[in-house]
N, C-alpha and C positions, 0 to 999 in steps of 0.2 A: 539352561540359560534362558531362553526365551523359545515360544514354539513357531515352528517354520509354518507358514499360512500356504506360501509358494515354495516353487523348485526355484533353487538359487541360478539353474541356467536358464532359465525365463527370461531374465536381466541379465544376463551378461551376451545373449544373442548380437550380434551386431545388427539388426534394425531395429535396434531402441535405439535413440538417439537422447541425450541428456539432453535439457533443454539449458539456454544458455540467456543470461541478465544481460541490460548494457543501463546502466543507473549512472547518470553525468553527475559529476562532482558539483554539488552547492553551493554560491555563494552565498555568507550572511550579510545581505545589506540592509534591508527591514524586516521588524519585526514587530506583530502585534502588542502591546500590552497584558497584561496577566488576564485581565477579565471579556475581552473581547480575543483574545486565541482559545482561554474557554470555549467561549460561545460557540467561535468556530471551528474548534478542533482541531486547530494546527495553528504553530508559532508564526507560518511564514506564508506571506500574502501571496507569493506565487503558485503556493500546493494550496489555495481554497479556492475550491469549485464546487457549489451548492447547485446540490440540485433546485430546478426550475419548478416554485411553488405558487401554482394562479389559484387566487381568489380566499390568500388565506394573509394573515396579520403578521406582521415582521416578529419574529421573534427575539432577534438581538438587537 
């Protein structure tokens, strides 16, 4: 099937602990336009957060 790299009781030891999400549900209330969510990477103005660029020319 596939080759084992590790012992499968490695992972199953009780002090791994699975790590666990909390991802809050989205509202759509604005959203970019086709050509400026391009630019920025995501449809929705709350998830853009550009990084901080000094001393250089806007790009979008």
């Amino acid at each position: 099937m596939y080759d084992k790299k590790y012992e499968e009781k490695e992972y199953k030891s009780p002090e791994y602990r699975l790590a666990k999400a909390y991802v809050p549900y989205q509202k759509m209330c604005k959203v970019y336009d086709l050509k400026e969510a391009l630019c920025k990477g995501t449809l929705f103005p709350e998830l853009y957060m550009p990084y901080e660029i000094h001393d250089r020319k806007k790009r979008c």
